[in-house]
Structure formats: structure tokens, C-alpha cells
C-alpha positions in Angstrom: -146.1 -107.6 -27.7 -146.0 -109.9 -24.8 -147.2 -107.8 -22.3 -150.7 -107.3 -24.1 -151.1 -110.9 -24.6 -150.2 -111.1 -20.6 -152.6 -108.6 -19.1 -155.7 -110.5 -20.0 -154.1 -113.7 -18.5 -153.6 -111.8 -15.4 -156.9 -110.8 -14.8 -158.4 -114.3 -16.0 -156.0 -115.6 -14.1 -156.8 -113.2 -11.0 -160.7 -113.6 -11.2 -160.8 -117.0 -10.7 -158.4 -117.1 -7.9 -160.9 -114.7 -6.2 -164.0 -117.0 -6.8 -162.1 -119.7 -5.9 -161.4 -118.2 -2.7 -165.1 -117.0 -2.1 -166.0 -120.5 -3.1 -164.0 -122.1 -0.3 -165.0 -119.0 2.5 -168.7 -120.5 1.3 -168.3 -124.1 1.5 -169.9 -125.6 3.9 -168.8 -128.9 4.2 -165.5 -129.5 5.3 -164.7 -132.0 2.6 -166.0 -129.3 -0.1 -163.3 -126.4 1.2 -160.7 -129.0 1.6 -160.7 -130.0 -1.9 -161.6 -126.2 -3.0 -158.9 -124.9 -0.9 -156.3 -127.6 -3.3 -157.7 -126.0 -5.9 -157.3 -122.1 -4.9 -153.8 -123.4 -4.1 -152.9 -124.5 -7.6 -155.0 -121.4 -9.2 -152.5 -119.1 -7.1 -149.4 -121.0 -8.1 -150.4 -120.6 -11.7 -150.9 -116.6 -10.5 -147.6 -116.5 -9.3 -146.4 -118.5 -12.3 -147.7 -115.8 -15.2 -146.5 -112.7 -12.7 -143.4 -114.1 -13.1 -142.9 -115.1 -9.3 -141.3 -118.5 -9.9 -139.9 -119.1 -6.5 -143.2 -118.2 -4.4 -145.1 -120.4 -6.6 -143.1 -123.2 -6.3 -143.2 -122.4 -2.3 -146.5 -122.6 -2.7 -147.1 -125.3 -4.9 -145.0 -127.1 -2.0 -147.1 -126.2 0.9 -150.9 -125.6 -0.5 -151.5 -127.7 -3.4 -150.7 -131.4 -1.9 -149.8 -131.1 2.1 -152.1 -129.1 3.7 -155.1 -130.5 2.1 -154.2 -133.9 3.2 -153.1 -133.1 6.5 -156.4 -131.4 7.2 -158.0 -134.4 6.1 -156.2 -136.8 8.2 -156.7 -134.3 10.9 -160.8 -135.1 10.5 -161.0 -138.7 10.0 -158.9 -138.9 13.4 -161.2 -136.8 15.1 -164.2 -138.7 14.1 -162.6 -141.7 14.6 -161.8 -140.6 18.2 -165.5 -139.5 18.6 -167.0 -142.8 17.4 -164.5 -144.8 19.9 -165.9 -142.6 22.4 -170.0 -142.8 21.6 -169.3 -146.9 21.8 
């Protein structure tokens, strides 16, 4: 009984990690796959969560969902801040 109610959940689950991750691949801007690529980190922990993969999402949820975006982001306002100090 709970393994046809988790199939569907799966692949709903699965499809929109996959356009979440073409989504960021397409971005252009790096603002726009920063915050896309927060998202496709908390889609895949939810993944991991209904496959039953508690550990690895928690790992995940960890690394993907809330340091890496913001570390990337503090990454590129230093570099532009660097780049406008240089230009004056």
C-alpha cells in the first residue's frame, strides 16, 4: 500500500529536481543560479528524504541548501568590490 502511494512521489519528486537543475545550467545571471542552485539543493534533500536516504539528505541539507549559496555570494560581492577599488 505505501509503495504505490510512493512511486508517484518519486518521479514528481525526480522531475523537478531535473528542471531545477536545467534551470540553474540555464541561468544566466549569477544571482539567478545562486538562488536556483538553493533551491535544487533543497528539492534533492526532499529526494533523498522520500527514497529513504535520511543521512545523505541531511549531509546535504548541511552543505547545499544554506552554505554554499552564501559563500558563492560573498565570493562575488568581494570580487566586485575589489574591481570597483581598482577602476577608482
Amino acid at each position: 500500500m505505501i509503495v504505490a502511494t510512493l512511486v508517484p512521489l518519486q518521479a514528481t519528486a525526480l522531475g523537478l529536481v531535473a528542471l531545477t537543475a536545467t534551470a540553474v545550467a540555464l541561468a544566466r545571471t549569477p544571482l539567478r543560479q545562486i538562488v536556483l542552485n538553493g533551491v535544487y539543493g533543497l528539492l534533492l534533500v526532499i529526494l533523498f528524504v522520500i527514497l529513504q536516504a535520511p543521512d545523505v539528505a541531511l549531509s546535504m541539507l548541511v552543505v547545499s541548501t544554506v552554505p554554499y549559496p552564501l559563500i558563492v555570494l560573498v565570493a562575488i560581492l568581494r570580487t566586485r568590490s575589489a574591481r570597483r577599488e581598482e577602476d577608482e
